[in-house]
Structures are given as structure tokens and as C-alpha cells.
C-alpha positions as CSV (number, residue, x, y, z in Angstrom):
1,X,-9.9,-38.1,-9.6
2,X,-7.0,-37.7,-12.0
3,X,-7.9,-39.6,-15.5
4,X,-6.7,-42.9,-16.3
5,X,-3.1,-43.4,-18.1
6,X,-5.2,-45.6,-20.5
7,X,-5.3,-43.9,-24.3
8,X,-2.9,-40.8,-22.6
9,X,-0.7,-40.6,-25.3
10,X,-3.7,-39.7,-27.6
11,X,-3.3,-36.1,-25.9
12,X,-1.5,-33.7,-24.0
13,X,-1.7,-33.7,-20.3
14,X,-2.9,-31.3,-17.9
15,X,-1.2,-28.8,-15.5
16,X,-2.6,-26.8,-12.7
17,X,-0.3,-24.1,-10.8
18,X,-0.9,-23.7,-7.4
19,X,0.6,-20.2,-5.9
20,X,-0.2,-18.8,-9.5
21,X,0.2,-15.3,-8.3
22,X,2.9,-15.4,-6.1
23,X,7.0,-14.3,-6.7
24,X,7.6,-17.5,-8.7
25,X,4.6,-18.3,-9.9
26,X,4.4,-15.2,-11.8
27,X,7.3,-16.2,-14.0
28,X,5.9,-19.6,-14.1
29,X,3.1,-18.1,-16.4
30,X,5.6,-16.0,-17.5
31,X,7.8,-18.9,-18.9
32,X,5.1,-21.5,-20.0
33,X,4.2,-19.0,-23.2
34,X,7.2,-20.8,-24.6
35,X,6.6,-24.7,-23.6
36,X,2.6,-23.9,-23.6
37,X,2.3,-26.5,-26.6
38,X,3.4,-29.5,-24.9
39,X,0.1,-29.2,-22.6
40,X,-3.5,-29.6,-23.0
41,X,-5.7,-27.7,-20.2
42,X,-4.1,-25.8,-18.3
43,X,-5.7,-23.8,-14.6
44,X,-4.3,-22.1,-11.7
45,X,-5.1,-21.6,-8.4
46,X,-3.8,-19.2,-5.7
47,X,-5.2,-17.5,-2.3
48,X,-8.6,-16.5,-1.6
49,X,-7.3,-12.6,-2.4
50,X,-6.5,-13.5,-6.0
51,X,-9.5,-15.7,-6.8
52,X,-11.5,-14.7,-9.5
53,X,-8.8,-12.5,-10.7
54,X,-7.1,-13.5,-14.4
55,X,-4.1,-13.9,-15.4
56,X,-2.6,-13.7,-19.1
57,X,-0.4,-16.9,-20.4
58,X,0.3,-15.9,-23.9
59,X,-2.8,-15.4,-25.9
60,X,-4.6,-17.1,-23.0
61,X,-6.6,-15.3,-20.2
62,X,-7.2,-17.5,-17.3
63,X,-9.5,-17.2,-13.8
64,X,-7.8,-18.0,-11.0
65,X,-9.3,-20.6,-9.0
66,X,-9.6,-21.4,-5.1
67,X,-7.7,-24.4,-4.0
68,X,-9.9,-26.9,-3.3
69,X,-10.1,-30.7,-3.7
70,X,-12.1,-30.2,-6.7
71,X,-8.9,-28.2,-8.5
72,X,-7.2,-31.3,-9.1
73,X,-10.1,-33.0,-10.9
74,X,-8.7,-34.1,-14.7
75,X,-5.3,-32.4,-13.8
76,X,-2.1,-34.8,-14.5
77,X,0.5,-32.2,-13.2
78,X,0.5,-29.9,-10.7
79,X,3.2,-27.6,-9.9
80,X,3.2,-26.3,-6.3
81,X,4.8,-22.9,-5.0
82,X,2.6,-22.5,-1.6
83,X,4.6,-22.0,1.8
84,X,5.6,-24.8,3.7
85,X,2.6,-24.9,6.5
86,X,0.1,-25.5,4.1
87,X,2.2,-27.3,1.1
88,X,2.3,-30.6,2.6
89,X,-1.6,-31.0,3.0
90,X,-2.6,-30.0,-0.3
91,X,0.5,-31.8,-2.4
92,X,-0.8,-34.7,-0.5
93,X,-4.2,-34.5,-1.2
94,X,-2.7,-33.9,-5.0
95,X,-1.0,-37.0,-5.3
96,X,-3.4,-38.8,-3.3
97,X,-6.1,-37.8,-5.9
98,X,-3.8,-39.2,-8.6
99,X,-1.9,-35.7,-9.7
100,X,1.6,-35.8,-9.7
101,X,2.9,-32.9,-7.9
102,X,5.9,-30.7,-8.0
103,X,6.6,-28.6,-4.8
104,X,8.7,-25.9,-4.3
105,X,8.2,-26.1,-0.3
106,X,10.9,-27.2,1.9
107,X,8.7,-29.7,3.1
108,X,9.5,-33.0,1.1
109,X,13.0,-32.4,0.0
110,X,14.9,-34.5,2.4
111,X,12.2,-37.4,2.4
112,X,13.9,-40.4,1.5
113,X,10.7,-41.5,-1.0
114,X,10.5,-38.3,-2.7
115,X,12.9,-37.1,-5.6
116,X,14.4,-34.2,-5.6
117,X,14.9,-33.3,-9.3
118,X,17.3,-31.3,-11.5
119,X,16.6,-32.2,-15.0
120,X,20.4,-32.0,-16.3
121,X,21.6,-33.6,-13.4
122,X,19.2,-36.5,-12.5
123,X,16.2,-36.5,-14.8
124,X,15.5,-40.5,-14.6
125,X,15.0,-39.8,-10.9
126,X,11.3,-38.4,-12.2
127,X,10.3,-41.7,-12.5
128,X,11.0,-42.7,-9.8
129,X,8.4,-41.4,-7.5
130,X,6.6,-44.0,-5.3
131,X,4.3,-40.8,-3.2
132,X,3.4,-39.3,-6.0
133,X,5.9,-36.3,-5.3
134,X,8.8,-35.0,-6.6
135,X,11.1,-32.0,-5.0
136,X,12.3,-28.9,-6.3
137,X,15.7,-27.7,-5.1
138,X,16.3,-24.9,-3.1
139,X,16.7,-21.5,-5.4
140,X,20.0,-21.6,-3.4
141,X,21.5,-25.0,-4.6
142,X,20.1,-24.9,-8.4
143,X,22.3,-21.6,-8.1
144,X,25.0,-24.0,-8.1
145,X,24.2,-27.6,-8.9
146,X,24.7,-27.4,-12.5
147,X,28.7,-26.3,-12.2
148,X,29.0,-29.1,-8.9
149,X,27.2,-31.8,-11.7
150,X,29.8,-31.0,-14.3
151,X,32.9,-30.8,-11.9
152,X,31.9,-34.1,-10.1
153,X,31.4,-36.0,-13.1
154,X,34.8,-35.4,-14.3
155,X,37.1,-34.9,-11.3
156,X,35.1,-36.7,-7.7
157,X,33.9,-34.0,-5.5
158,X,35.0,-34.6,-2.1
159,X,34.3,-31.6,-0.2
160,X,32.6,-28.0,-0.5
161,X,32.7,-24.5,1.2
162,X,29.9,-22.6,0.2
163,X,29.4,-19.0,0.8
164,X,26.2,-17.2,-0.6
165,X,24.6,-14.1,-1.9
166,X,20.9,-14.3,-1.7
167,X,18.4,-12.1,-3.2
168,X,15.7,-10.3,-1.3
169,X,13.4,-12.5,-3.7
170,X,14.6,-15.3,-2.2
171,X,11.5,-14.6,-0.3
172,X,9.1,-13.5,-2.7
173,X,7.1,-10.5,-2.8
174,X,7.2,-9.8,0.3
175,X,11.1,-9.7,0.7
176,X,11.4,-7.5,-3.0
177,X,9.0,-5.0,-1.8
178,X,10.6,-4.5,1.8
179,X,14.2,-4.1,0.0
180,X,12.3,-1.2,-2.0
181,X,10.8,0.0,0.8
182,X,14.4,0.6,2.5
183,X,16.0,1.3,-0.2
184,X,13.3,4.3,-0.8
185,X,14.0,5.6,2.9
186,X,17.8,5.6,2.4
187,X,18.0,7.0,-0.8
188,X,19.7,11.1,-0.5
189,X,21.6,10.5,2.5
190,X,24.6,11.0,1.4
191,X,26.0,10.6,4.9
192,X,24.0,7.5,6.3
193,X,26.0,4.4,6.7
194,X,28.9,6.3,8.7
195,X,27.8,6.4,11.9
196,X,26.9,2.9,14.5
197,X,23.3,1.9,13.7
198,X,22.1,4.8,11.7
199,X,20.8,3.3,8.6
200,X,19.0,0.6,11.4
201,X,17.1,3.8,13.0
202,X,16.1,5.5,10.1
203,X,14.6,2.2,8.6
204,X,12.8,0.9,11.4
205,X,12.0,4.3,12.6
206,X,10.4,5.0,8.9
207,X,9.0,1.4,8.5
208,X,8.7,-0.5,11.6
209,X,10.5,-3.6,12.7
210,X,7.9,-6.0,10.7
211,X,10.2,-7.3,8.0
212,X,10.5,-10.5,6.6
213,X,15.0,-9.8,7.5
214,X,16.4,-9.9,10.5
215,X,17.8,-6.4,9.9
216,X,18.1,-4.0,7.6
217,X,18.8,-4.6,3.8
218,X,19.8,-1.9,2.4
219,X,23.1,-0.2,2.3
220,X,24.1,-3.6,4.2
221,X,24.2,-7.3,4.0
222,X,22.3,-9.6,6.6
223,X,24.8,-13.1,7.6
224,X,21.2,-15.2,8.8
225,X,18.8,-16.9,6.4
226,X,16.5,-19.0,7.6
227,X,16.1,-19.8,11.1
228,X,18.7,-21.1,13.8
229,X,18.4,-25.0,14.0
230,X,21.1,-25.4,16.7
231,X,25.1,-24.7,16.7
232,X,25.2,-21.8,15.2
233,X,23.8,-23.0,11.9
234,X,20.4,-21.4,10.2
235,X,17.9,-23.9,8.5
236,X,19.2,-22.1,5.1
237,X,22.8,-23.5,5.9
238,X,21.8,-27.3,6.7
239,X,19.5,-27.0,3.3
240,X,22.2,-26.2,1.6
241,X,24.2,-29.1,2.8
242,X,21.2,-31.6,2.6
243,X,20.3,-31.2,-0.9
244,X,23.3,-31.2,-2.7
245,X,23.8,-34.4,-0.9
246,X,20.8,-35.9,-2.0
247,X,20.9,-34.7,-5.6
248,X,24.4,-35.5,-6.1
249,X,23.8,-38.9,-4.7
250,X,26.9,-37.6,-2.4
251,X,25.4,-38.9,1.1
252,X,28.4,-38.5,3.4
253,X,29.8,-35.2,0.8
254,X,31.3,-32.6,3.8
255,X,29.8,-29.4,3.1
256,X,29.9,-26.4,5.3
257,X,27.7,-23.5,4.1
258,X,27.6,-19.7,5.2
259,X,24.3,-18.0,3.6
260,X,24.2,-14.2,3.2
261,X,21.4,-12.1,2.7
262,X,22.8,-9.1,0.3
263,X,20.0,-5.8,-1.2
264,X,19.6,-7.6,-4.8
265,X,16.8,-7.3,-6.0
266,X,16.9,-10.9,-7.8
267,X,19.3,-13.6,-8.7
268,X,21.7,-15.7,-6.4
269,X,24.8,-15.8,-6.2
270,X,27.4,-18.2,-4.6
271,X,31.2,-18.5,-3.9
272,X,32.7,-22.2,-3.8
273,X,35.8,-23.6,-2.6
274,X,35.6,-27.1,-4.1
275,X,37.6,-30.4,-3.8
276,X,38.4,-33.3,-5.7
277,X,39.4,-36.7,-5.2
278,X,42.0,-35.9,-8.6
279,X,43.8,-33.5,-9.9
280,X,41.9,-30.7,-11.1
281,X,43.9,-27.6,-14.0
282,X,41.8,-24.4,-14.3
283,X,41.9,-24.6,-18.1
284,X,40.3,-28.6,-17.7
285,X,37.5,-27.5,-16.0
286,X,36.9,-24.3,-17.9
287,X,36.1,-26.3,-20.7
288,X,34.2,-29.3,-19.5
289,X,32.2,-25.9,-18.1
290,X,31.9,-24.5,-21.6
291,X,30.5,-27.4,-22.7
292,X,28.1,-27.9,-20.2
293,X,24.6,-27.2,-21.9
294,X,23.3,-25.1,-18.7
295,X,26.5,-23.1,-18.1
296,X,27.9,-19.9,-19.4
297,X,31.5,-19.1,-18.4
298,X,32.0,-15.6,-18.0
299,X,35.7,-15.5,-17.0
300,X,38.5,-13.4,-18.2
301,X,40.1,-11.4,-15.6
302,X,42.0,-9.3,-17.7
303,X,38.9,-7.6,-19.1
304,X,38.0,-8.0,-16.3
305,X,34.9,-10.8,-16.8
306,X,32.4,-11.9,-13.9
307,X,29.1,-12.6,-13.8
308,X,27.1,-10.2,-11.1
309,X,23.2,-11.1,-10.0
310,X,22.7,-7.8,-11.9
311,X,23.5,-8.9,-15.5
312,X,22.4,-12.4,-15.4
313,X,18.5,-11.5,-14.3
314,X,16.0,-13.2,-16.7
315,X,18.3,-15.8,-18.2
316,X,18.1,-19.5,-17.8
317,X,22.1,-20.5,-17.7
318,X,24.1,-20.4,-14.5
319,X,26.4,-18.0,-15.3
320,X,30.6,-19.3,-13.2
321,X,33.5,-17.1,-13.4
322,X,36.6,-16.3,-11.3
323,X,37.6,-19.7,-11.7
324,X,40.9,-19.7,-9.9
325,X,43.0,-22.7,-8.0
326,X,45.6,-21.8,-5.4
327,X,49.3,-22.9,-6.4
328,X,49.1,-25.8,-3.5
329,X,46.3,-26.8,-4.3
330,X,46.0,-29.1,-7.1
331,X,42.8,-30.9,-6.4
332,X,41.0,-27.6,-5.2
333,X,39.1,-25.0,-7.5
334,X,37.5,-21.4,-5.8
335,X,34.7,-20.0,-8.1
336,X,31.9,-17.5,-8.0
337,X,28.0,-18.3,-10.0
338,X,25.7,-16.2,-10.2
339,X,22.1,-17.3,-11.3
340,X,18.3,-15.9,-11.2
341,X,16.5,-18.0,-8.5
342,X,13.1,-17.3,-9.7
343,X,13.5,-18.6,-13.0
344,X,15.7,-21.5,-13.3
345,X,16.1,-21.3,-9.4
346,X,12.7,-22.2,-9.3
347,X,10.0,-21.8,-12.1
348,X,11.9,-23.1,-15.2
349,X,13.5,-25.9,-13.4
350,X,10.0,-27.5,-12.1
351,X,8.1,-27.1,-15.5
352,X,11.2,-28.7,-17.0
353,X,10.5,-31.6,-14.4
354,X,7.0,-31.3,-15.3
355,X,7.9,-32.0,-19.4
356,X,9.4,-34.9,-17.9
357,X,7.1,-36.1,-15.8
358,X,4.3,-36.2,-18.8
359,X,6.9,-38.4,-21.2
360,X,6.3,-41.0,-18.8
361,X,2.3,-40.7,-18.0
């Protein structure tokens, strides 16, 4: 069992990664170099392939361990990035051994007890956490969430169109290395995407149908994520909808998402068409943007000045641009965000919930 919160603060508490070797665990370990001295032990744990293997955090070399019960002995944290059919057993098990687990799954994020956390949006909701759980967003929403935070505290959102841009890491390895793959098959055709279906042959001919998209990547973009959950809308879509809802504490919020798969390697991007319940000037919330602390405005059309998944890869910031407002529209705003879905999308935001977390063991 997890140790007793008597005496804690007379040392730093533990953290165990589960899914230390996958897409976003890796930058996990990759990030925690930086915040490594605000925990004691630290262990991870991944799939039976990986265990025994090690791992370098920093000056550290660690063996990766199987997930069992046993893993969660003396941890205080654990940060979870497992899929979905298994993440719900062993986060429960977690918290039910006293651990207080993070998950990255889809599995607890529209439970009603369970918090679904952005740190610069609603850090106090940490505490609040009667399971044991907390929720990390969707890569897809923390794309976005920081920008909807900002605009909402200062002008009401009252409705969103969403269109997005989502990485082949969106999922994981196995979706970076098929993009590769394709985009290894394609490469010297200086003819192939001109004729009905060619680039679909030549990949599936060369690689098989077995890919984690529902067509081809490469040279194209793919308008399904997820699966279909009934009227035309994928599981991705209705996420998209659910969780800003919840984290915005927005319940009845009208959003109406369309999510695209598009051949980047990493980092989301997303177009919005927000509105407000006031009246809303370009230059207003430019700045209320520029001052945001997990924001960079790229935005000078003249230049011109965007932000592309390409050049924001490996920071921490959303990066907003192409903030423009119809001349009828005074309470609308259109802009575009672009962020990297592994890192704050996913790894950075749950060990900043995890910092959290251990200021109130």
C-alpha cells in the first residue's frame, strides 16, 4: 500500500510511469530531467516487451518494470499513458492501493467524480478527487483550451466550431511509423496523386491495408478520427465537445467539431470559429492572448506570421495566429493554434498535474 500522509512533507513523493516506453511516455522521461528535483523515487513500468530494458532520465538509468500490483507499493503518483482496455483496471487498482493516478486514457474523462485537469485553467480541481483519479485532456482539446480559457474569462464563450489537424502521433508509435512508412513508398513519384485512387494502390499494394488510418496518409488528409458513435459523428468529434465542456465548466456550451487526420508528423493543430456573449475587437483579445502565460501569438499577416505544427514541435506554449473577426460579426473571432500534443498535449500537462497533486499530499 501507498505510505501514510503522516510526516510527508519531511520528503518528496514518489512517481511511477506506467506506458514508460510508449509515444508519450518517452517525452515524459524526456521532460522530467527538468522537474526531476521536486520527486523522491522515481520507477516505470511498461509491457512485458520492454521489461527489463532501461531507460535514461537525466543522469538516471532506470529498469523498467512489469505492471503488477506490487508496482504501486510506496508510490504517491502515478502517471498513466496505457490504452483504454486495460487503463481502467490498473488506474483502479492504483488508486485503490492509495496512489493517486493520472490517466491519459479516454476512459475516466467524462466521469462525473473524476477531474479532468488543465493546470492554467482549473488547477484547484486536483483536489478535488473523491476516486482517487484525475483526467488528462484529449491531446486534441489541450491544443486549444488554453486560448478558449483566456477568451472565456474575458468575453463569455457561447458557442464553438472546431475544425482540426491531427498528427499521425496522435496515435503513438504506431501511427508515426505508418506515416513514414507511406511516406517512404510515395516518395519519387513525381506523378502520383493525379490520377483516382493511385496513391491508395500503391500504399496498400506496398504495405497492406493493416494501418492504424482509415486510408492513406500521405500525400492526403483522412476527415475520420476515432470511431463512428452514431449520426455521422466519430468518437474523436463528441470528445472534443465533451471535454471542453467539462473543463470549462461550460455544460450546455454548443460545440460542433470536425477532426481531420492530416501527414504531420507531430503537433495539432485546430481552426476555431468562436462566440461570445459580448463584444469581442481583434486587438482586445490579441492582448489578453499575449499576456496569457501559456500562449504565444504568432500573428502578423503582412509578414506573413502563422504558426504551422512544423515550427512549434518541442515547445510547451500553444502557439494562436490568424486572429481575424468578420465585419458582422462583432461577438465572433475565427483563429488557427497549433500545439505539440505529445508534450504539453499530453506529457507536460499531466506531470504539471502531478507537481500539483504532491503540494496537497
Amino acid at each position: 500500500m501507498a505510505p501514510s500522509t503522516e510526516h510527508r512533507s519531511d520528503r518528496r513523493p514518489t512517481l511511477g510511469v506506467v506506458g514508460g516506453t510508449g509515444a508519450v511516455g518517452r517525452v515524459v522521461l524526456q521532460v522530467l530531467p527538468m522537474r526531476r528535483h521536486l520527486w523522491g523515487e522515481l520507477r516505470i513500468a511498461a509491457g512485458s516487451e520492454d521489461v527489463g530494458s532501461t531507460l535514461r532520465v537525466g543522469d538516471e538509468e532506470l529498469t523498467v518494470e512489469a505492471v503488477t500490483p506490487e508496482f504501486f507499493d510506496d508510490l504517491d503518483v502515478a502517471i498513466f499513458d496505457i490504452p483504454p482496455s486495460i487503463a481502467g483496471e490498473w488506474v483502479e487498482l492504483a488508486a485503490a492501493r492509495g496512489v493517486v493516478a493520472i490517466d491519459n486514457s479516454t476512459v475516466f474523462r467524462t466521469e462525473a467524480d473524476v477531474p479532468l485537469v488543465v493546470p492554467e485553467v482549473n488547477p484547484r480541481r486536483v483536489a478535488d478527487r473523491p476516486r482517487g483519479i484525475i483526467a488528462n485532456p484529449g491531446a486534441t482539446v489541450m491544443t486549444m483550451i488554453d486560448v478558449l480559457a483566456v477568451l472565456h474569462g474575458g468575453w463569455e464563450l457561447t458557442g464553438l466550431v472546431v475544425t482540426t489537424f491531427q498528427a499521425a502521433s496522435g496515435l503513438g508509435r504506431a501511427g508515426m511509423t505508418r506515416l513514414r512508412d507511406e511516406l517512404d513508398v510515395v516518395h519519387g513519384d513525381r506523378e502520383l496523386g493525379t490520377r483516382p485512387g493511385d496513391v491508395r494502390r500503391l500504399v496498400e499494394h506496398e504495405l497492406g491495408t493493416d494501418s492504424p488510418f482509415p486510408a492513406p496518409l500521405a500525400l492526403n488528409v483522412v476527415p475520420f478520427v476515432g470511431h463512428h458513435v452514431g449520426d455521422g459523428w466519430t468518437s474523436e468529434e463528441l470528445k472534443v465537445r465533451d471535454e471542453t465542456r467539462k473543463i470549462l465548466d461550460l455544460p450546455h456550451l454548443p460545440v460542433s467539431a470536425t477532426c481531420v487526420r492530416v501527414p504531420v508528423v507531430s503537433s495539432h493543430s485546430v481552426t476555431l470559429h468562436a462566440s461570445f456573449g459580448r463584444r469581442i475587437t481583434v486587438e482586445d483579445a490579441r492582448q489578453a492572448l499575449v499576456e496569457a502565460p501559456a500562449v504565444v501569438v504568432l500573428d502578423d499577416p503582412d509578414e506573413p506570421e502563422f504558426p504551422t505544427p512544423n515550427d512549434v514541435v518541442g515547445a510547451d506554449p500553444r502557439f494562436v495566429g490568424r486572429i481575424r473577426q468578420a465585419p458582422d460579426a462583432p461577438t465572433t473571432l475565427d483563429l488557427f493554434i497549433s500545439g505539440d500534443n505529445l508534450r504539453k498535449g499530453a506529457a507536460l500537462n499531466m506531470l504539471q498535474t502531478a507537481e500539483l497533486v504532491a503540494d496537497t499530499l
